[in-house]
C-alpha positions as CSV (number, residue, x, y, z in Angstrom):
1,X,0.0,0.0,0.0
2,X,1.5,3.9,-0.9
3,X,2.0,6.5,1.1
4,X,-0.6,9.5,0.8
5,X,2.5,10.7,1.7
6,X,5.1,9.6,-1.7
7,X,3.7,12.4,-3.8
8,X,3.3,15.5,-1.6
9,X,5.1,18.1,-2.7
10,X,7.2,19.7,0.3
11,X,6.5,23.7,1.0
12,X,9.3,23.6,3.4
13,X,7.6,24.5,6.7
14,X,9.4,25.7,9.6
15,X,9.1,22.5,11.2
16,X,10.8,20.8,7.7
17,X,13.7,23.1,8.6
18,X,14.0,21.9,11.7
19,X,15.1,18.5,10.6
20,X,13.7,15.5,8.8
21,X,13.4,13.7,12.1
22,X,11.7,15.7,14.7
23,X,9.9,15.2,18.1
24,X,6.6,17.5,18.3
25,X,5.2,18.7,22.3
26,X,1.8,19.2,21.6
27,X,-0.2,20.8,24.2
28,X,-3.9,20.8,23.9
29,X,-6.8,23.1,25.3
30,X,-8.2,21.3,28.1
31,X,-4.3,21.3,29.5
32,X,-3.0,17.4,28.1
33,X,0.3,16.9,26.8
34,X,1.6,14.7,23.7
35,X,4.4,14.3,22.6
36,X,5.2,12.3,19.4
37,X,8.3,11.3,18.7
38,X,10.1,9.9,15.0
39,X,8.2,12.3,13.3
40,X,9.1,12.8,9.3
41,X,8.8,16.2,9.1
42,X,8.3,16.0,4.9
43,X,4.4,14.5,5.9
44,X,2.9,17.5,7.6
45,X,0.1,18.2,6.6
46,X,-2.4,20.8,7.7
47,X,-6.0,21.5,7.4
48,X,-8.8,21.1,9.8
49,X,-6.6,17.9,11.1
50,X,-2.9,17.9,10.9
51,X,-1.4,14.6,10.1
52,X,1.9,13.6,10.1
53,X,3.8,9.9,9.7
54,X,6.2,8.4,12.4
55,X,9.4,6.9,11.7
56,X,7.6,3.2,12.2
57,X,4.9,3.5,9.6
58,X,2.4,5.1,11.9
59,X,-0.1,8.3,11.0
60,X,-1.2,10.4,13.6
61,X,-4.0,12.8,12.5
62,X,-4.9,16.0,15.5
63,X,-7.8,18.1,15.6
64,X,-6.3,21.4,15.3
65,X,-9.1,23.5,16.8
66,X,-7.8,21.9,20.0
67,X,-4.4,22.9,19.9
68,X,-2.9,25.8,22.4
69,X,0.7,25.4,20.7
70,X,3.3,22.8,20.1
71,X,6.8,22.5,20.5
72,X,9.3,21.1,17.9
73,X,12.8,19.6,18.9
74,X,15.4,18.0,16.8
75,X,16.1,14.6,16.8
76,X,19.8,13.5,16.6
77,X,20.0,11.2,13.1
């Protein structure tokens, strides 16, 4: 099975400069925490949910009208 991901074309977010591996803090409104880690910064995407593949294979898709802020750090390679 492809990748929704094989064909996006890359508009070089901040995140993407980052690194190509990053780990994303998200902090939602009702006070939670998440933090993802093994992210491929090429497969943001964003809309009313953000999405994003993991390192493993994984998707992760997050309501963005629940969002405060995130954080991005960069992985080591």
């Amino acid at each position: 099975m492809a990748s929704i991901f094989q064909n996006k074309k890359s508009y070089k977010s901040s995140v993407e400069e980052r690194g190509e591996i990053v780990t994303q803090i998200i902090c939602f409104s009702n006070g939670n925490k998440k933090t993802f880690k093994g992210i491929k910064s090429g497969t943001i995407m964003q809309g009313e949910f953000t999405h994003f593949e993991l390192i493993d294979g994984r998707r992760i898709y997050i309501n963005t009208k629940n969002v405060d802020f995130f954080e991005v750090i960069k992985e080591n390679p």
